[in-house]
Every structure is written in C-alpha cells, then in structure tokens.
The first five atom37 places (N, CA, C, CB, O) and aatype in JSON, in Angstrom:
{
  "aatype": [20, 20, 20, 20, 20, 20, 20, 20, 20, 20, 20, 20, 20, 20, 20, 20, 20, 20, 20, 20, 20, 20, 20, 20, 20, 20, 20, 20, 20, 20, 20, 20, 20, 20, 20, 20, 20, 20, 20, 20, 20, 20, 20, 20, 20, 20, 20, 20, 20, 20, 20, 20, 20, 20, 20, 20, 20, 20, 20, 20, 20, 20, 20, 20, 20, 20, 20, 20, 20, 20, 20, 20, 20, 20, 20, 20, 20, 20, 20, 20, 20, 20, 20],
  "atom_mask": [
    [1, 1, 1, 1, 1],
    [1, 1, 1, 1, 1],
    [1, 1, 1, 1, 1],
    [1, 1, 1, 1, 1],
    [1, 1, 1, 1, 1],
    [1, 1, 1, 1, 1],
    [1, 1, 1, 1, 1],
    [1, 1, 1, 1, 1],
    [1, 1, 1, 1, 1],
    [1, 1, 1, 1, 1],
    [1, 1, 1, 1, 1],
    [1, 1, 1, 1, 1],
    [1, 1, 1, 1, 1],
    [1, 1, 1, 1, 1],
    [1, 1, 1, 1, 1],
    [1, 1, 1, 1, 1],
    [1, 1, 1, 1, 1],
    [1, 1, 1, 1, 1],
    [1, 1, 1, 1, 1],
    [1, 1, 1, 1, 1],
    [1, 1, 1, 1, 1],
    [1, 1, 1, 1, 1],
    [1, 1, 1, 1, 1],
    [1, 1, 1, 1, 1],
    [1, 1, 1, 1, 1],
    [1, 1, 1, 1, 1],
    [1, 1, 1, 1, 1],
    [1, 1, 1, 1, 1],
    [1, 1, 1, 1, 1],
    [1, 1, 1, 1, 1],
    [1, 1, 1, 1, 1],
    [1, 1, 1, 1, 1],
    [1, 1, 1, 1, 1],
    [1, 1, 1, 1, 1],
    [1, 1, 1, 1, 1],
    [1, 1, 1, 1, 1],
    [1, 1, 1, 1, 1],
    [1, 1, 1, 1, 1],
    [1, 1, 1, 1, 1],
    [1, 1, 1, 1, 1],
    [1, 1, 1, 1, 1],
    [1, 1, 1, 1, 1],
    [1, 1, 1, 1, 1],
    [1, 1, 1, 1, 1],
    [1, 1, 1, 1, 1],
    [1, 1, 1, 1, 1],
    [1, 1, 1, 1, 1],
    [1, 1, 1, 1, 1],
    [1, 1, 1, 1, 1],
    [1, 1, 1, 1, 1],
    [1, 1, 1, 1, 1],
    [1, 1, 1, 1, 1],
    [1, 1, 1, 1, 1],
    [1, 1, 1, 1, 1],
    [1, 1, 1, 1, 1],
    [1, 1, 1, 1, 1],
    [1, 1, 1, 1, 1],
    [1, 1, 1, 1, 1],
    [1, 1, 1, 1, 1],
    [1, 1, 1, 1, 1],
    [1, 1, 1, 1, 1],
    [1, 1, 1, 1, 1],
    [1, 1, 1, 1, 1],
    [1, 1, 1, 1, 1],
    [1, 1, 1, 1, 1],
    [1, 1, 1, 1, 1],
    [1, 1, 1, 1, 1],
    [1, 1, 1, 1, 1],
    [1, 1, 1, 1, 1],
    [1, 1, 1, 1, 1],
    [1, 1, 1, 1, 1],
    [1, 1, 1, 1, 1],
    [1, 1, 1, 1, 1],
    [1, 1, 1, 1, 1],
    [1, 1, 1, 1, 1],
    [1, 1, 1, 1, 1],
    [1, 1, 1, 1, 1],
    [1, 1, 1, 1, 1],
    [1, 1, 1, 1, 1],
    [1, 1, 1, 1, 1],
    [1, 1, 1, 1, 1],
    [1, 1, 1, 1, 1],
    [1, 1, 1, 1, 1]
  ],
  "atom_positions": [
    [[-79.03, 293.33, 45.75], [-78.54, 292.01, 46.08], [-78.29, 291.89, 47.58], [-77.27, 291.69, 45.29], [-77.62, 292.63, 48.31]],
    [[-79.1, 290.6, 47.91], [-77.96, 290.41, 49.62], [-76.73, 290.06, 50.09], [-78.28, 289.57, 50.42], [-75.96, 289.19, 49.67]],
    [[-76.61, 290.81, 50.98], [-74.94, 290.55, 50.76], [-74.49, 288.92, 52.02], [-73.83, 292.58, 51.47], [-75.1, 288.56, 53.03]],
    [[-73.47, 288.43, 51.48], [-73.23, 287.03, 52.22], [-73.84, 285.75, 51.34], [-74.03, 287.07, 53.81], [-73.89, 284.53, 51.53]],
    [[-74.06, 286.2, 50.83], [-75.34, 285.1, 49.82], [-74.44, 284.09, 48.64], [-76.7, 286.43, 48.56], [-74.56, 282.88, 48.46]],
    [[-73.24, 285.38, 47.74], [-72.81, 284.79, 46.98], [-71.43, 284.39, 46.98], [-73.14, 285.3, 46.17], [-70.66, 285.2, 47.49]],
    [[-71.01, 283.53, 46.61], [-69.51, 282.91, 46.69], [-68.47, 283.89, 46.23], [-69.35, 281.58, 45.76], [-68.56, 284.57, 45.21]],
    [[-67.59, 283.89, 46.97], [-65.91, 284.95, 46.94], [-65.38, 284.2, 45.87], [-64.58, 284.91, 48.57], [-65.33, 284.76, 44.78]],
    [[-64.93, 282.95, 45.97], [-63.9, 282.4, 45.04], [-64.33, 282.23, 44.22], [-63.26, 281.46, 45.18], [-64.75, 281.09, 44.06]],
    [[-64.49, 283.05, 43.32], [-64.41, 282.72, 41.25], [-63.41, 283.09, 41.44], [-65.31, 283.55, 39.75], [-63.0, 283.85, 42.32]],
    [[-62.72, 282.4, 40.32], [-61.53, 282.38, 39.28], [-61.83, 281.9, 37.78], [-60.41, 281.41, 39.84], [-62.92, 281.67, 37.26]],
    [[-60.59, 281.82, 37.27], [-60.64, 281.47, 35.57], [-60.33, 280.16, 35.92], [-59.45, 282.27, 34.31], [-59.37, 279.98, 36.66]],
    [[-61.02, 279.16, 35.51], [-61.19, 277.75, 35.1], [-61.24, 277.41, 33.64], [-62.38, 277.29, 35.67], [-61.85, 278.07, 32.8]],
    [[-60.55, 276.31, 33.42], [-60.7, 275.53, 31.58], [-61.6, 274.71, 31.79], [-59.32, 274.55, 30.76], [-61.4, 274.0, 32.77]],
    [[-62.65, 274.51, 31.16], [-63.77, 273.56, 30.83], [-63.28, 272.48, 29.72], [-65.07, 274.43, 30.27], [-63.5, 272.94, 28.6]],
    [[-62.69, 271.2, 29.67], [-62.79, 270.66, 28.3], [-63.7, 269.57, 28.08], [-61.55, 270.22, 27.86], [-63.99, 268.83, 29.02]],
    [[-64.08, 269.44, 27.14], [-65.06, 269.12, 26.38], [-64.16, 267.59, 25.69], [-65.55, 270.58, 25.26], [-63.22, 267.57, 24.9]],
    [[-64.74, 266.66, 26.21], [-63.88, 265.2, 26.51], [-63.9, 264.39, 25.01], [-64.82, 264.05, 27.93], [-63.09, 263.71, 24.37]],
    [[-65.51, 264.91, 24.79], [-65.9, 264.04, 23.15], [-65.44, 264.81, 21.81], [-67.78, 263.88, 22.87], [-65.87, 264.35, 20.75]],
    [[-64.45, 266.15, 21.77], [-64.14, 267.0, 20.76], [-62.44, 267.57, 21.42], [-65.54, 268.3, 20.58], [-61.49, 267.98, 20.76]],
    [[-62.54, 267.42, 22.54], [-60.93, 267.89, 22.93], [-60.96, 269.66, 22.89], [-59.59, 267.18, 21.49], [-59.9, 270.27, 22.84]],
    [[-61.96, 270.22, 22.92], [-62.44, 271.54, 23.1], [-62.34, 271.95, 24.21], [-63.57, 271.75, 22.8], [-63.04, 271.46, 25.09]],
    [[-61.49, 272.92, 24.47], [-61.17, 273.72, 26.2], [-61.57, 275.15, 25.94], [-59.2, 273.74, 26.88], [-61.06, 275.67, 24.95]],
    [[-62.17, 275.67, 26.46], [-62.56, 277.12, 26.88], [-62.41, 277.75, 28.05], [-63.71, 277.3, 26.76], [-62.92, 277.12, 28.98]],
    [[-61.82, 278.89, 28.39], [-61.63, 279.22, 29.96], [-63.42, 280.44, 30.31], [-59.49, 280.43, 30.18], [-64.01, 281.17, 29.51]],
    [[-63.68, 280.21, 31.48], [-64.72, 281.25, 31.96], [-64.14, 281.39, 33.17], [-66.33, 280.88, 32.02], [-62.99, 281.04, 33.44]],
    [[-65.17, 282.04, 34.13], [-64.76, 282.06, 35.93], [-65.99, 280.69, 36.5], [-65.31, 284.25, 36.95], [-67.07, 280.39, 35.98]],
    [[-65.64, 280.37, 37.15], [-66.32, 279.81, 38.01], [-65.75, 279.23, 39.32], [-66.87, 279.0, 37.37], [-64.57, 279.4, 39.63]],
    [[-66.66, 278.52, 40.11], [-66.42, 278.1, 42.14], [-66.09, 276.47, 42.01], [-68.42, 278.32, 43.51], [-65.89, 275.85, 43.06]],
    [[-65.99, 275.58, 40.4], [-66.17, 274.65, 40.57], [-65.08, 274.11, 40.78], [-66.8, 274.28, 39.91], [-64.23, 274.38, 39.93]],
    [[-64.65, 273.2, 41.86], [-63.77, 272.52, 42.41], [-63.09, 271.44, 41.99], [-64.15, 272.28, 43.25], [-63.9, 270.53, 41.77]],
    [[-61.71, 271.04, 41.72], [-61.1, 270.33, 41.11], [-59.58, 270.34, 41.62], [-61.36, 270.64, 39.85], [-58.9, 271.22, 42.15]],
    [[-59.32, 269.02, 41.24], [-57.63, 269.11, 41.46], [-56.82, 269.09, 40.12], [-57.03, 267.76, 42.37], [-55.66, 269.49, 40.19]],
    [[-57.36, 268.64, 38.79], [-56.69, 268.27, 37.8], [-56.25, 269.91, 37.43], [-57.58, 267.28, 36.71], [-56.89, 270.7, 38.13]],
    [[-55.42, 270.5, 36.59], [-54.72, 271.62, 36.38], [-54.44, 271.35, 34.33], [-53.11, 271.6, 37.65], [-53.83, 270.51, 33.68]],
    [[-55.02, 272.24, 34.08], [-54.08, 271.91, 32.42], [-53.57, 273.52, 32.08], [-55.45, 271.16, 30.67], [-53.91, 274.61, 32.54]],
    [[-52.48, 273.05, 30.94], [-52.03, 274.61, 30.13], [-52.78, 275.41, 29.28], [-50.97, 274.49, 29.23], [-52.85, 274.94, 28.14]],
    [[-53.29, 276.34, 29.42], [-53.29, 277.12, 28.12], [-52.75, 277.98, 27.99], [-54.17, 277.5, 27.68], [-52.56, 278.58, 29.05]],
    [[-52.13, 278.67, 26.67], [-51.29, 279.75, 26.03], [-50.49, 280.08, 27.53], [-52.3, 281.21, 25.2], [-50.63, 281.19, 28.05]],
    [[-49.72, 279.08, 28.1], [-48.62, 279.28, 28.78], [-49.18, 279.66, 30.1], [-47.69, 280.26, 28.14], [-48.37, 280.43, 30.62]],
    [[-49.94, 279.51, 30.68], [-50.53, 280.0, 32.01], [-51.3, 278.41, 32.28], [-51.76, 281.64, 31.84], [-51.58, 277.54, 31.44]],
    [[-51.48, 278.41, 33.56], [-52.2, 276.82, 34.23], [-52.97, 276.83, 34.71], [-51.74, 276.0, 35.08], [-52.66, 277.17, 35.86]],
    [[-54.2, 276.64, 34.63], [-55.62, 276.18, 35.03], [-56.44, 275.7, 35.83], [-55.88, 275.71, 34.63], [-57.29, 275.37, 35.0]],
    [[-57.04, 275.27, 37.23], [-57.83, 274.16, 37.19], [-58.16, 273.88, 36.12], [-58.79, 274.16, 37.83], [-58.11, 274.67, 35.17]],
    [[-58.61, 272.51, 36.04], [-59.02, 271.64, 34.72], [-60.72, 271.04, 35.21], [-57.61, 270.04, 34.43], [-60.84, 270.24, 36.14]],
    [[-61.89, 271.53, 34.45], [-63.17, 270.83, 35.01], [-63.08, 269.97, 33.35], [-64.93, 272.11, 35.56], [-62.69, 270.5, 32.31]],
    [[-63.62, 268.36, 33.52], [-63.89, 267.79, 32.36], [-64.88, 267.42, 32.22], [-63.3, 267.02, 32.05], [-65.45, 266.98, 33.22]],
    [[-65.51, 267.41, 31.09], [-67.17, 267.63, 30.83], [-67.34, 266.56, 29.21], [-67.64, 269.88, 30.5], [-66.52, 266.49, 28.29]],
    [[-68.55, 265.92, 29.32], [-68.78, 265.07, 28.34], [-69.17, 265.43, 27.17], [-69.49, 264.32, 28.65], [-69.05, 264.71, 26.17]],
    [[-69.84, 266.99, 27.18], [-70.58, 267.13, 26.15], [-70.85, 268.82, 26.53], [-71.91, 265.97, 26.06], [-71.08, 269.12, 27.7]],
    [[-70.79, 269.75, 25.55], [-70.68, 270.92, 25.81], [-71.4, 271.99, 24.62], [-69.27, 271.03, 26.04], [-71.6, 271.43, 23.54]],
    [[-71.63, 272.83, 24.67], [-72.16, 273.73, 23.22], [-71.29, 273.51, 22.45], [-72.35, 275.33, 23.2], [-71.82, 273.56, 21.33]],
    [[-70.43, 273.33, 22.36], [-69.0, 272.95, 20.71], [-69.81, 271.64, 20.11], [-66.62, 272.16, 21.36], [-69.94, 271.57, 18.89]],
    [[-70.29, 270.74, 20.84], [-70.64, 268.95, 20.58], [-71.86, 268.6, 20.72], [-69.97, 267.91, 21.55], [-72.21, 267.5, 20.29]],
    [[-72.82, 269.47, 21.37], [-74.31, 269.09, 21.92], [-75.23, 269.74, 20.44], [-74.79, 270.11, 23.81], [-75.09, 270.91, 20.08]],
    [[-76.12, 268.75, 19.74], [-76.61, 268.39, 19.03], [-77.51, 269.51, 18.62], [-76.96, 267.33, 19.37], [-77.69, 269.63, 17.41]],
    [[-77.95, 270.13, 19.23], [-78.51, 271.14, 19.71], [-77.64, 272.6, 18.94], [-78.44, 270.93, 21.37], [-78.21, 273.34, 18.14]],
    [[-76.74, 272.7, 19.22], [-75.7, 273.93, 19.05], [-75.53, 273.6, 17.64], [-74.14, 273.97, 20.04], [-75.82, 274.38, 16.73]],
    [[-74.94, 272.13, 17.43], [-74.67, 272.23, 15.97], [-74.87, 271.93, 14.9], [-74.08, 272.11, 15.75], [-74.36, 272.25, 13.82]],
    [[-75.91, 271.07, 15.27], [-77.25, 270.4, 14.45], [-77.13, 269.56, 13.54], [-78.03, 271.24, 13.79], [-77.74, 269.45, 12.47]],
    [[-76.04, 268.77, 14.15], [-75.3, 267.1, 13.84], [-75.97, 266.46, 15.45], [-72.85, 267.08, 13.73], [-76.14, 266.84, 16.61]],
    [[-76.18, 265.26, 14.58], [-76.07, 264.53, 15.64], [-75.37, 263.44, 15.48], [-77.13, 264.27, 16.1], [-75.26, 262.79, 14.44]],
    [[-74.73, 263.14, 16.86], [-73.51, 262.18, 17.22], [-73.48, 261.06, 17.73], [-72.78, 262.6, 17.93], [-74.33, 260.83, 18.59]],
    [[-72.67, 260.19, 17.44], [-73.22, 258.48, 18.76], [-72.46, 258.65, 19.29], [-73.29, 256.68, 18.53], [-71.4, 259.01, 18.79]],
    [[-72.61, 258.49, 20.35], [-71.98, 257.94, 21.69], [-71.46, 256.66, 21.91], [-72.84, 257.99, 22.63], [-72.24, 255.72, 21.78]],
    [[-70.25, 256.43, 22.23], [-69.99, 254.91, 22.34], [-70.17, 254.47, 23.88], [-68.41, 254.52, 21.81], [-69.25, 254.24, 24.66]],
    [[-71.63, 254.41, 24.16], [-71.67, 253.83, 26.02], [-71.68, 252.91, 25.6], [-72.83, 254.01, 27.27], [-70.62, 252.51, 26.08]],
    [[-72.1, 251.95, 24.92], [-71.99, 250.18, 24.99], [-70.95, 249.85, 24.66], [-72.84, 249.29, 24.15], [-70.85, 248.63, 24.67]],
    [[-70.26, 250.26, 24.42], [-68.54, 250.4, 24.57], [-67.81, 250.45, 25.57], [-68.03, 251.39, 24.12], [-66.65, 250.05, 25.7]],
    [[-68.8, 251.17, 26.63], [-67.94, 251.68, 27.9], [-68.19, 250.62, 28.45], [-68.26, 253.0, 28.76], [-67.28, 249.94, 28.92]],
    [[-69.88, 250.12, 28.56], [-70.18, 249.17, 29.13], [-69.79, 247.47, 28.88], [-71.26, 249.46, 29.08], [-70.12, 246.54, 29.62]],
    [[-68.97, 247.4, 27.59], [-68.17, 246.13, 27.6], [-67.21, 246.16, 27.96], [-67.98, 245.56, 26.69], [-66.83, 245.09, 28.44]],
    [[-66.29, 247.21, 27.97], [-65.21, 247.09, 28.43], [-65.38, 246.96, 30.27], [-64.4, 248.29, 27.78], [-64.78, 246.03, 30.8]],
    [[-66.02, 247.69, 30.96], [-66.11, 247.7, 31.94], [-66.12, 245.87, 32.41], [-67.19, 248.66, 32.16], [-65.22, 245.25, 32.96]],
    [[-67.57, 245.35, 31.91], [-68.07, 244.16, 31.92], [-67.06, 242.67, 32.1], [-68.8, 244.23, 30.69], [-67.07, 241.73, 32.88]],
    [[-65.83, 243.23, 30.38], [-65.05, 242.32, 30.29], [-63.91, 242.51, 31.9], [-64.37, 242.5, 28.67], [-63.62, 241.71, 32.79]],
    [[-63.5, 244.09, 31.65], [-62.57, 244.14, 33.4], [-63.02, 243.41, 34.2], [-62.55, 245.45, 34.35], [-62.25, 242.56, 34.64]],
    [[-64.11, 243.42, 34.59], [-64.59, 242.95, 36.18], [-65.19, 241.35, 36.18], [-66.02, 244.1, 36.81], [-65.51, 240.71, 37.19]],
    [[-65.24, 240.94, 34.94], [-65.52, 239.51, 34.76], [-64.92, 238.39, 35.59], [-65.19, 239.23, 33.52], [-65.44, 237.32, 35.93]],
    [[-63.35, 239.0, 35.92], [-62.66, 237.97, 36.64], [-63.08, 238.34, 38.01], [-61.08, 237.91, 36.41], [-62.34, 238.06, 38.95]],
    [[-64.27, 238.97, 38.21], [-63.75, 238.78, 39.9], [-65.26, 238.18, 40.35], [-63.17, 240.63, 40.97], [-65.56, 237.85, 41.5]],
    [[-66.14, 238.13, 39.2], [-66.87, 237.38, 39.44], [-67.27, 235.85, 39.91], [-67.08, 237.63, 38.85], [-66.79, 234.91, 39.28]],
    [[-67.93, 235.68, 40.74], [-67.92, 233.84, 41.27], [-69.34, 233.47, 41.06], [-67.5, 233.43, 43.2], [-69.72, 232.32, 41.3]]
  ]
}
C-alpha cells in the first residue's frame, strides 16, 4: 500500500436506516454533526434512506415509497409564496 493515500480519521459511526428505524454502528470518515445513543455510549449519527435491512434486494419484499407524498406536501408548503 502507499503510504499518505488513506484517511487517519475512522471512527465508529451509527448508520440509521430512516424507512425501518434500523441503526447499526461500523467505522467510517463520513462527516456529520447529528450524534445519537446506543447501549449508553454517543455516536455521530449518518441517516440513510434505504439500507440492506430495507433494500428489496436483501429481503425480497418489495416496498413503496411515499415520494408523492413528499412531493405534495412540499407543493402544498410553498404554494403561498407563489405569485
């Protein structure tokens, strides 16, 4: 391996998984300010939409998504500022 190449800062990070409420800790460099608990110790927090616990793929359900959901609600918010 060359040396200088790869990143110093890993640490233990929680990944959660937004559409199942599924958190798993690994190491990784990815950057964040949010922080959550697990089993009494505190975290960065990375939040993720869809993960091997939920991806269709892993569990061989498949799931809907509510984006036209997201996208009315958004739609109805910003309606008033339309002219």
């Amino acid at each position: 391996m060359r040396k200088g190449i790869h990143p110093e800062n890993y640490r233990i990070v929680a990944f959660k998984d937004m559409s199942n409420d599924d958190v798993f800790l690994t190491k990784s460099t990815a950057e964040t300010k949010e922080t959550i608990e697990v089993d009494g110790v505190e975290y960065p927090l990375v939040k993720m939409e869809i993960s091997r616990t939920s991806h269709p793929y892993y569990t061989g359900k498949s799931k809907l998504v509510d984006t036209a959901g997201r996208i009315d609600k958004f739609k109805t918010k910003y309606a008033k500022f339309k002219k």
